[in-house]
C-alpha positions as CSV (number, residue, x, y, z in Angstrom):
1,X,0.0,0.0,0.0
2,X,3.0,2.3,0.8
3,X,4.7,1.6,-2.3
4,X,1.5,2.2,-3.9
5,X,0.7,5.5,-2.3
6,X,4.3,7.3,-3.5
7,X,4.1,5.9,-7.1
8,X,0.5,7.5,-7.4
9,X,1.9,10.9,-5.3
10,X,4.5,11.2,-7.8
11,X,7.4,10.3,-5.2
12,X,8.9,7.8,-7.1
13,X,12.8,7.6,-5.8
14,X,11.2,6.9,-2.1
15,X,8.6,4.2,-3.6
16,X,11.7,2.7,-5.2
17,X,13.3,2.9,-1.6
18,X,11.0,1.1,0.0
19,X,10.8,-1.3,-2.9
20,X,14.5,-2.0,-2.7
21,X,14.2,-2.4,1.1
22,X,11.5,-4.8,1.0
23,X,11.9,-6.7,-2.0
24,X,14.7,-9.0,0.3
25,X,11.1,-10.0,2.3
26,X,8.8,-10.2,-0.7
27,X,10.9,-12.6,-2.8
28,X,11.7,-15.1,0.7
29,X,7.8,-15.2,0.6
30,X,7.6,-15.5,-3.0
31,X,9.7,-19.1,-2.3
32,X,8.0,-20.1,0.2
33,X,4.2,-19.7,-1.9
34,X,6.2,-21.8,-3.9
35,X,7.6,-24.5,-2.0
36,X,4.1,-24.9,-0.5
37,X,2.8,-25.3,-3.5
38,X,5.3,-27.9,-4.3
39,X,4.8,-29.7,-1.1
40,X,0.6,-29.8,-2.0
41,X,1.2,-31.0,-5.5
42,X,3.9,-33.9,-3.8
43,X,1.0,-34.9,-1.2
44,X,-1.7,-35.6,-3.8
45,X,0.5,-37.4,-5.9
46,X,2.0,-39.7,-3.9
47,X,5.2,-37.9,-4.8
48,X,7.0,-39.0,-1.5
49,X,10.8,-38.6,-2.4
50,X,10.0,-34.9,-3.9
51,X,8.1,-34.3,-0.8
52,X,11.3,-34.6,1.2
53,X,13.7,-32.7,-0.9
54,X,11.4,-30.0,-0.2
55,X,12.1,-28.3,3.0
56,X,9.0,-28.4,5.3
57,X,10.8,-27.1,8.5
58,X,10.3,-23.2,7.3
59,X,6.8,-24.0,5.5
60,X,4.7,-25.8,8.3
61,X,4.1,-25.0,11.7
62,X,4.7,-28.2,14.6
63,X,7.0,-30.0,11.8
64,X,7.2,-32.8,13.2
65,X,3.7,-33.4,13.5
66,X,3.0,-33.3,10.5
67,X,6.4,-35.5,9.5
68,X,4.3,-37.8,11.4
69,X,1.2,-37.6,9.4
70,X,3.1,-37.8,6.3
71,X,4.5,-40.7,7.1
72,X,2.0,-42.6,8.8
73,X,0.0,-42.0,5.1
74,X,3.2,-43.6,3.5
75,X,3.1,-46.5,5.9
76,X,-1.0,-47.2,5.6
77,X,-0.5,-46.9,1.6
78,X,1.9,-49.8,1.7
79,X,-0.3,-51.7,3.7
80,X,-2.8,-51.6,1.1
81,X,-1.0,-52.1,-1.7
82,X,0.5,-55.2,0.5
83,X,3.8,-54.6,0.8
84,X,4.8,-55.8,3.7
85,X,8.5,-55.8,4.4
86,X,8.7,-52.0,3.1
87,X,6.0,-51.4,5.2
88,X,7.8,-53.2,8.1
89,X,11.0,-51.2,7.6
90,X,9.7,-47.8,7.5
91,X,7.3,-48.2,10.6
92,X,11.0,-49.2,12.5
93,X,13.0,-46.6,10.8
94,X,10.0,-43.6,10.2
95,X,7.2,-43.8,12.4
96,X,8.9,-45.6,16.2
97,X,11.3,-42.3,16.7
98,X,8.0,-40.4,15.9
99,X,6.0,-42.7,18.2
100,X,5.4,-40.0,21.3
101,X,3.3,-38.2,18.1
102,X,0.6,-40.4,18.2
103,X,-2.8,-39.1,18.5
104,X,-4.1,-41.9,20.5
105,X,-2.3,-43.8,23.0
106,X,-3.1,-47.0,21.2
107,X,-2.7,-45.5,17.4
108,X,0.5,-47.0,17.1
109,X,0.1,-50.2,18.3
110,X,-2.8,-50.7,15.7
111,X,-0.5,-49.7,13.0
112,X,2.3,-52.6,13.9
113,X,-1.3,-54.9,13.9
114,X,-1.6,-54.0,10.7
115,X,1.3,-56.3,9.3
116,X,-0.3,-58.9,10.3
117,X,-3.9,-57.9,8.6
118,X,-5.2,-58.4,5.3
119,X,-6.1,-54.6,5.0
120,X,-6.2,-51.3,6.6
121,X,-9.7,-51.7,7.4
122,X,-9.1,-54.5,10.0
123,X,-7.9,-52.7,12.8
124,X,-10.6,-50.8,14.6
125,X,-8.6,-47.4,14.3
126,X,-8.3,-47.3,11.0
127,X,-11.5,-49.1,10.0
128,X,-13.1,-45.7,8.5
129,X,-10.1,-44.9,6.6
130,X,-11.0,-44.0,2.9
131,X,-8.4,-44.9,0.8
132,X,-5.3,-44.0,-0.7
133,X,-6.6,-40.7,-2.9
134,X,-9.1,-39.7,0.0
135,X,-6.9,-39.6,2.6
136,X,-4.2,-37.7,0.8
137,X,-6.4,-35.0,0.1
138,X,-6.7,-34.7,3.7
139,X,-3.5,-34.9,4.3
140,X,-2.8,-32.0,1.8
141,X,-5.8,-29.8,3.3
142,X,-3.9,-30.5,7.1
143,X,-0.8,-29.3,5.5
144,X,-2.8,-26.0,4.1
145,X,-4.0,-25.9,7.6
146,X,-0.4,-25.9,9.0
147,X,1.2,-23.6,6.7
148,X,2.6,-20.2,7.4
149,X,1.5,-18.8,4.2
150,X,-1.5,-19.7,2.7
151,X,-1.4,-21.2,-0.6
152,X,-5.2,-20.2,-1.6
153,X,-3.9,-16.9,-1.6
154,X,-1.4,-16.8,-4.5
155,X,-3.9,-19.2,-6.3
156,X,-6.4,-16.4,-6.6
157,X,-4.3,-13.3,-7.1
158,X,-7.5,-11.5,-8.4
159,X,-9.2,-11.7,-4.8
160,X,-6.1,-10.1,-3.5
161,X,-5.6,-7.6,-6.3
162,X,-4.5,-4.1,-4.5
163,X,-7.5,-1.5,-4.8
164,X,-6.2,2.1,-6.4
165,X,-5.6,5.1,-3.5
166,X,-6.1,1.5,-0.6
167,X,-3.6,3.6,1.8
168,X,-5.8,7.0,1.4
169,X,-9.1,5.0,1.8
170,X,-8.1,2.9,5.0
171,X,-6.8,7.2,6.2
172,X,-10.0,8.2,5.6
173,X,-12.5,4.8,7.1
174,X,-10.8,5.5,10.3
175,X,-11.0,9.2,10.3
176,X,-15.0,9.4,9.8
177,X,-15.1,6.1,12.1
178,X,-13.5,8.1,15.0
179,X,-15.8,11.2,13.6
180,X,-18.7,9.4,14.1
181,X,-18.0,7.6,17.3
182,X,-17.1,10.6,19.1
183,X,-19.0,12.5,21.9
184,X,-20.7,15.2,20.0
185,X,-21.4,15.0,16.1
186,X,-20.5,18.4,14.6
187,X,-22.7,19.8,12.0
188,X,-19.5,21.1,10.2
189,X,-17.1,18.7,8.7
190,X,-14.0,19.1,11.4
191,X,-10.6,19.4,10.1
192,X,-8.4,16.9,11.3
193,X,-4.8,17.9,11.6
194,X,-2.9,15.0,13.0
195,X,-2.9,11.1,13.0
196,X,-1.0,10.7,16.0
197,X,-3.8,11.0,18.4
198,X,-7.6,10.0,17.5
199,X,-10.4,12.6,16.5
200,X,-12.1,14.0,19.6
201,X,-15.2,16.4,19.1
202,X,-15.5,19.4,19.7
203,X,-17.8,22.2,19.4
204,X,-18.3,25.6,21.7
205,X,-19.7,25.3,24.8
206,X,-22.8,27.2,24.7
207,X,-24.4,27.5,28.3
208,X,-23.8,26.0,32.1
209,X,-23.8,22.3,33.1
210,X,-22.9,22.5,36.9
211,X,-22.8,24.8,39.6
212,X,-20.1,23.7,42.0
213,X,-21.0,25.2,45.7
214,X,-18.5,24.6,48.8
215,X,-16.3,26.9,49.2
216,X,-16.6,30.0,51.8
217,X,-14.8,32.5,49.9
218,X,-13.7,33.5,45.9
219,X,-12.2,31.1,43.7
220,X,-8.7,32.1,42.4
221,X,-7.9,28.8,40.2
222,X,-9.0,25.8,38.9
223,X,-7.6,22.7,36.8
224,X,-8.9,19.3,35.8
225,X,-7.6,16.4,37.4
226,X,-5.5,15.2,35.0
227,X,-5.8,14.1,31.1
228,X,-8.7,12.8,31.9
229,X,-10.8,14.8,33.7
230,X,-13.1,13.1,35.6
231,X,-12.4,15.1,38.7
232,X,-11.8,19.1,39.2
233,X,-9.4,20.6,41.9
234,X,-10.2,24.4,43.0
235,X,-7.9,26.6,44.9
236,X,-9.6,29.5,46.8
237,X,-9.5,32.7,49.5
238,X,-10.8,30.5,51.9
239,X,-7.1,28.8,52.4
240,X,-8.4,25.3,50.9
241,X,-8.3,23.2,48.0
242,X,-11.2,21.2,47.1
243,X,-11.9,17.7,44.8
244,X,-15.0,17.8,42.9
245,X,-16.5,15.0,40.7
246,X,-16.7,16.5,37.7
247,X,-19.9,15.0,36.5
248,X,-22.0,15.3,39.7
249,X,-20.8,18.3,41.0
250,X,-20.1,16.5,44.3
251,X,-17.1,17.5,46.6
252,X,-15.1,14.3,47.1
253,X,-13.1,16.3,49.8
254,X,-11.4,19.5,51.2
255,X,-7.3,19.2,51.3
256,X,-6.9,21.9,54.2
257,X,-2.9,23.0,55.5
258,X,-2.5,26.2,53.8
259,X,-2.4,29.3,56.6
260,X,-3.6,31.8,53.6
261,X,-5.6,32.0,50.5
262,X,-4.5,29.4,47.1
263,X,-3.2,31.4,44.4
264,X,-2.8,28.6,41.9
265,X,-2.7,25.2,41.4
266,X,-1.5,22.4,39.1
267,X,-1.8,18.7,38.3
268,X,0.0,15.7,36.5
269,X,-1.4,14.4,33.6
270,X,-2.7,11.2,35.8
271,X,-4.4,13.6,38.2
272,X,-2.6,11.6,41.2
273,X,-0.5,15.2,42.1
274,X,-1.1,17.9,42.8
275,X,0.6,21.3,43.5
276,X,-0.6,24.5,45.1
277,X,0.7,27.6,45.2
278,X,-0.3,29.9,48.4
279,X,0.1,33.5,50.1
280,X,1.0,32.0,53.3
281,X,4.8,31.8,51.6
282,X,4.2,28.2,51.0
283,X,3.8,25.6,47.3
284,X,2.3,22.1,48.9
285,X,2.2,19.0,47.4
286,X,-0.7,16.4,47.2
287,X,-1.6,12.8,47.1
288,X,-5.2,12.8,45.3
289,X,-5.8,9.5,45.7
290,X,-5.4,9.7,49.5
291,X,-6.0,13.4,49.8
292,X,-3.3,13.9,51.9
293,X,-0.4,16.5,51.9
294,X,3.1,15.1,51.2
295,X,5.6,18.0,51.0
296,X,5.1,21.6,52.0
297,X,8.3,24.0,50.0
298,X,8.7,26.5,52.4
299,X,9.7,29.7,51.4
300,X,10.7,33.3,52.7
301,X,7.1,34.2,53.5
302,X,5.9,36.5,50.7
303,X,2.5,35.3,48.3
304,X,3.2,32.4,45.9
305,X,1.1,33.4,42.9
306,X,2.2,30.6,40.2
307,X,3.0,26.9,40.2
308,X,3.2,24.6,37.4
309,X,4.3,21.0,37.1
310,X,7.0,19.9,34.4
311,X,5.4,17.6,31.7
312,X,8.6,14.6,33.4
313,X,7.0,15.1,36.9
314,X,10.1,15.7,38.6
315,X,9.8,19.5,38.9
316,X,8.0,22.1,39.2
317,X,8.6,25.7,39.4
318,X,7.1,28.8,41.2
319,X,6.8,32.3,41.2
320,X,5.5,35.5,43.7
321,X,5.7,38.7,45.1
322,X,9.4,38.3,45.3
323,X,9.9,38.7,41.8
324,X,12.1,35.1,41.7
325,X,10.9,32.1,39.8
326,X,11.9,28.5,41.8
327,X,13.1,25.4,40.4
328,X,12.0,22.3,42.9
329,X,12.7,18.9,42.5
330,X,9.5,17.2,43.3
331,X,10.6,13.7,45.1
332,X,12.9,15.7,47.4
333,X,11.9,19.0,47.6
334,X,14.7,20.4,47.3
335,X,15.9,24.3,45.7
336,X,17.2,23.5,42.3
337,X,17.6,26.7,41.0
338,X,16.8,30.1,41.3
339,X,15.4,32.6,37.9
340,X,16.0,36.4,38.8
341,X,15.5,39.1,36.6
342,X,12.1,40.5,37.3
343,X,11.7,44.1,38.4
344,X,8.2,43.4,39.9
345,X,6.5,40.5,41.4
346,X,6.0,37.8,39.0
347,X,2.5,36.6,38.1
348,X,2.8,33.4,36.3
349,X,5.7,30.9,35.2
350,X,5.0,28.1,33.1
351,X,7.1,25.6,31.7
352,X,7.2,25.1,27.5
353,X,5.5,21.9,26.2
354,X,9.2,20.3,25.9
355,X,10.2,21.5,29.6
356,X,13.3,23.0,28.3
357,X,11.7,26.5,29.0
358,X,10.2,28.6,31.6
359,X,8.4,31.3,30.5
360,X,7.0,34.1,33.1
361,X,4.9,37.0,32.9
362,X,5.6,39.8,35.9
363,X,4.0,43.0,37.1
364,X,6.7,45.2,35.5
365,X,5.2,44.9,32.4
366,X,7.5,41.7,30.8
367,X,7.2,38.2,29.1
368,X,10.4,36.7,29.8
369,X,11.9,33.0,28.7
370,X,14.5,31.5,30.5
371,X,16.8,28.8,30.1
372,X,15.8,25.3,32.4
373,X,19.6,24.1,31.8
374,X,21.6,27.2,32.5
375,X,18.9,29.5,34.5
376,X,19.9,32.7,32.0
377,X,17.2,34.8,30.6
378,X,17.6,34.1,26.8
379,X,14.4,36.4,25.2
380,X,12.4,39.5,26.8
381,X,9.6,40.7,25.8
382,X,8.4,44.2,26.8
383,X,7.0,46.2,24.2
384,X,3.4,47.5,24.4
385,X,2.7,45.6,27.3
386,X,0.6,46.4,30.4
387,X,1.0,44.5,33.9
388,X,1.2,40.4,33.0
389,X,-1.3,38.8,35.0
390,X,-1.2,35.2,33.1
391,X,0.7,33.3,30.3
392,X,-0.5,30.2,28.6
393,X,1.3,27.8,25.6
394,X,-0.1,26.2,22.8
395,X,-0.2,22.4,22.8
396,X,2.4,22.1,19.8
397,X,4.5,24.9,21.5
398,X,4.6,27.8,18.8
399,X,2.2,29.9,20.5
400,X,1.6,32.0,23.7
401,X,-1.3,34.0,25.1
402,X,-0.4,36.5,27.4
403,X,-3.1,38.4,29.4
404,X,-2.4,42.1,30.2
405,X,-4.1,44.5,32.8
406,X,-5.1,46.5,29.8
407,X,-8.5,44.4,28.6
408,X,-6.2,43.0,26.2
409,X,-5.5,39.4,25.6
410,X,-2.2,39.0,22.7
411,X,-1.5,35.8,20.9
412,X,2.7,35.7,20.5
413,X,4.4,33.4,17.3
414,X,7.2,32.0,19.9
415,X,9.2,30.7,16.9
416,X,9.3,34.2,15.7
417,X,8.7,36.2,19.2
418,X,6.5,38.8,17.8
419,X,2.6,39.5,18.4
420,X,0.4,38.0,16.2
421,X,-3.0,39.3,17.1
422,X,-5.2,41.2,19.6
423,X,-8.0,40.1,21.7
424,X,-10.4,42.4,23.3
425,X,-13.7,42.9,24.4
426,X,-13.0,41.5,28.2
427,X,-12.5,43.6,31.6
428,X,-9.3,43.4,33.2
429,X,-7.9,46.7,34.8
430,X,-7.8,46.0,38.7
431,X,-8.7,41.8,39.8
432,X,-6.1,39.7,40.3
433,X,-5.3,37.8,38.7
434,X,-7.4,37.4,35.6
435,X,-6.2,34.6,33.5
436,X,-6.6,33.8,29.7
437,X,-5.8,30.3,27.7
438,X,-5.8,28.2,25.3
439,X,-9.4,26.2,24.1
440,X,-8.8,23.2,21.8
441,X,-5.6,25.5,20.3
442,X,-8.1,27.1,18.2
443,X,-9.6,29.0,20.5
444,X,-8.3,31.4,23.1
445,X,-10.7,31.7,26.6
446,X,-10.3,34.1,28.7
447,X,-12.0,35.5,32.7
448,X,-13.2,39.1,32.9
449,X,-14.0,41.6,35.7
450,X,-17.6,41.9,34.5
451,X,-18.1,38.0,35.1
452,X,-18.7,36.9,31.5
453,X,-16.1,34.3,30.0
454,X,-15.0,35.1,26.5
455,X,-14.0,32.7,23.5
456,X,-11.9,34.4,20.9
457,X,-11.0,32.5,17.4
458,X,-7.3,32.2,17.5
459,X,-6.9,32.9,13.6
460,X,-9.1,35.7,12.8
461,X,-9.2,37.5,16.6
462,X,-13.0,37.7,16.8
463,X,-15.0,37.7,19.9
464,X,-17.2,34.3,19.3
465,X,-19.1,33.6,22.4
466,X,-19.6,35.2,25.6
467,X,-20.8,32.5,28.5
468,X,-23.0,34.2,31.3
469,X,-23.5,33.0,34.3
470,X,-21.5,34.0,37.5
471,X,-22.4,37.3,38.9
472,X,-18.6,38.4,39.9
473,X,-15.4,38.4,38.1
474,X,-14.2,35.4,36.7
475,X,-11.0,35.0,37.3
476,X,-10.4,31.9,35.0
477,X,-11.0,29.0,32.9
478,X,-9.5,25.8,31.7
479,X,-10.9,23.4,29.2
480,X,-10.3,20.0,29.2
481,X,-10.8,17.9,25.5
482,X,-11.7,14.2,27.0
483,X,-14.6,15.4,29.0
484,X,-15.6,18.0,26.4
485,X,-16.4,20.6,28.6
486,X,-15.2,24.2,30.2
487,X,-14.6,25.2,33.6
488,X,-14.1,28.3,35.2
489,X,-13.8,29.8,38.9
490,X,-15.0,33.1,40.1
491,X,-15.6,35.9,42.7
492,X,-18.7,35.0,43.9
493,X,-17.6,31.4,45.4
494,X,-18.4,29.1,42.8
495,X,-17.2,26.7,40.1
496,X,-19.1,26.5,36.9
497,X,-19.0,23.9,34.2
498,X,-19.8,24.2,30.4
499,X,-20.7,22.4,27.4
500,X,-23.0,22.1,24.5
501,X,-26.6,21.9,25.0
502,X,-28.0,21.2,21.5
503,X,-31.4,22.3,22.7
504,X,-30.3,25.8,23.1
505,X,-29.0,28.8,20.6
506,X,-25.5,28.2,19.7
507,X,-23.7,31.9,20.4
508,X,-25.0,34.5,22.5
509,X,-27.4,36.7,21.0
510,X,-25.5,40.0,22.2
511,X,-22.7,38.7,19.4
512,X,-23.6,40.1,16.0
513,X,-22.9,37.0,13.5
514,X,-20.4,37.8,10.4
């Protein structure tokens, strides 16, 4: 199919490539088609002495099973054509090392019977045993069931005949298969940009799921539990983090041990850790499963606004009112390294999709990206920027969104380090911190002081949906593609979650369509 593909795509020096590479395989498979063949054509003749020039060892699977059966048919035919003393010297010489081979524990006494009988038929065993061309046929068929490569198929080369563009028509089956299985069925045929991971619907979330109602004061942050989802962890004013089932709404428990409120929080991608980030001074470390805290980093005493986990596990780094970023070492908890270079305290550090880069976002107006290996500053952004109250990266790593406290949201080309578009129509002037990120990579989401959450499209820079709901700011929200569904935290004490409701308008009616 491969070799197909590039000779119909025009790539014909890698289609002979692969040709040249694989031809080695083809023509060893080629023999063997043949050699089967061979040994069929030998069985149903009676052709014994070609049958063993030909070697069966690479054709048959259990070989000397079926040696057996070829030679106990050899033995029976001499038997009925009454020749004894050949029949007497291959059962000593052929068949008695093969004796353990015996499909009854009596089969081979009944063959030495048969010397002394006037015909195959007179020993019980063999007394429904149809004759010499019958019972080769069978023989043949056990030897097609045996073989490693069927014979039937190169008999028949027109059932087997390649279909034109097979390789792009298998592509495409499984594409609309995984289209059609998944979640939600879109009404406009979604563009699929990668075969490495299968197709997982999406479309906008268009009004509220699940009011989440627990904790005593605002919510500053919130993550899904993992990759998959199927819990949510909330960090809030009221010094506590809690675990919420995701589907019910339920809280599965409160994780209590911070002194002040929880800045920020993050998670592995099992959803088994978790890290939060605190103004008592503090960043502490959580088992999920037993709810338990398992490390406390303790650290000069000033707000901890930023934590994030390295995509390995084995770090994490933080960031506060000290205007230092920290590099941990999450099984010992030990300093790694220090990042200094902010002016101002530093609102957010994150590390790059490949965890060779932290990049942080700071009160005195900069984006900068540091070095994990060397701890140097190696890029500074600070152009047209106001204070930095969140950054976010792309999945594939070429894009930032930084959120400014100038109602401004700006998407950054990281290959290139320069802006690539403008989002407004958001508050965010005094709160902090209000945080903006990335939806599904085509989409940027973003909190806002007037407690609405917009949804920008990431290629064009227009204001798509506005999600109402919570009646103070929103501070943030995080979407999470297995569960299909939004989630955001806000001023007024609650967690919301959102998805699609086909029973309901698809955009808000305040957005003018284009």
């Amino acid at each position: 199919m491969i070799i197909q593909y590039l000779h119909d795509e025009g790539y014909q020096a890698s289609k002979m490539t692969v040709h040249d590479e694989a031809i080695v395989k083809w023509y060893e498979r080629e023999e063997l088609h043949e050699e089967a063949k061979k040994a069929k054509k030998a069985i149903l003749e009676g052709a014994w002495s070609d049958l063993e020039k030909i070697q069966l060892k690479p054709l048959v699977k259990n070989h000397n099973i079926f040696l057996y059966e070829v030679y106990k048919q050899q033995y029976l035919e001499h038997i009925e054509n009454h020749d004894i003393q050949k029949a007497l010297n291959f059962l000593n010489k052929k068949l008695k090392p093969l004796e353990h081979l015996q499909k009854t524990p009596d089969e081979f006494c009944n063959l030495c019977y048969l010397l002394t009988a006037k015909s195959v038929h007179d020993s019980p065993v063999f007394k429904s045993w149809e004759g010499i061309g019958p019972s080769r046929e069978k023989l043949a068929e056990q030897f097609e069931s045996m073989v490693y490569y069927a014979v039937s198929d190169k008999e028949n080369p027109t059932e087997n005949q390649l279909p034109p563009n097979r390789l792009l028509t298998l592509i495409k089956q499984a594409l609309a298969y995984q289209v059609e299985s998944s979640r939600y069925h879109p009404k406009v045929k979604p563009k699929i940009t990668t075969l490495f991971e299968d197709y997982t619907s999406f479309i906008i979330p268009n009004t509220y799921k699940k009011k989440f109602i627990g904790h005593e004061r605002n919510i500053k942050c919130v993550a899904f539990a993992g990759k998959e989802g199927d819990k949510i962890i909330s960090g809030s004013s009221d010094n506590t983090c809690r675990v919420w089932n995701t589907e019910t709404a339920q809280c599965l428990g409160v994780l209590e041990g911070h002194t002040s409120r929880v800045w920020d929080i993050s998670t592995n991608k099992k959803g088994t850790l978790l890290a939060s980030a605190s103004a008592d001074g503090t960043t502490k470390l959580w088992d999920l499963e037993k709810m338990t805290c398992t490390a406390t980093l303790t650290e000069n005493g000033n707000d901890i606004y930023s934590v994030n986990l390295h995509s390995s596990e084995n770090y994490l780094v933080n960031a506060g009112y000290d205007k230092t970023i920290q590099l941990y070492d999450v099984s010992t908890g030990q300093l790694i390294k220090k990042f200094i270079g902010h002016q101002l305290s530093v609102s957010q550090a994150i590390f790059n999709p490949l965890g060779n880069l932290v990049i942080s976002g700071s009160k005195d107006n900069t984006i900068k990206f540091w070095d994990v290996s060397s701890g140097l500053c190696i890029k500074t952004i600070s152009s047209y920027l106001g204070e930095i109250s969140s950054v976010d990266i792309s999945s594939d790593g070429k894009y930032m969104i930084s959120c400014s406290k100038d109602n401004s949201n700006r998407l950054w080309d990281i290959r290139m380090i320069r802006p690539v578009r403008r989002f407004r129509g958001h508050q965010n002037t005094s709160k902090n911190f209000i945080r903006a990120s990335f939806l599904n990579d085509s989409l940027i989401v973003g909190g806002s002081e007037d407690g609405v959450i917009y949804i920008w499209d990431t290629d064009t820079g227009d204001l798509i949906q506005k999600l109402r709901g919570h009646t103070e700011t929103v501070y943030c929200s995080v979407w999470n593609s297995n569960q299909s569904m939004l989630c955001s935290c806000s001023d007024d004490n609650t967690l919301r979650t959102w998805w699609y409701d086909e029973r309901k308008p698809l955009y808000d009616e305040a957005i003018p369509l284009k």
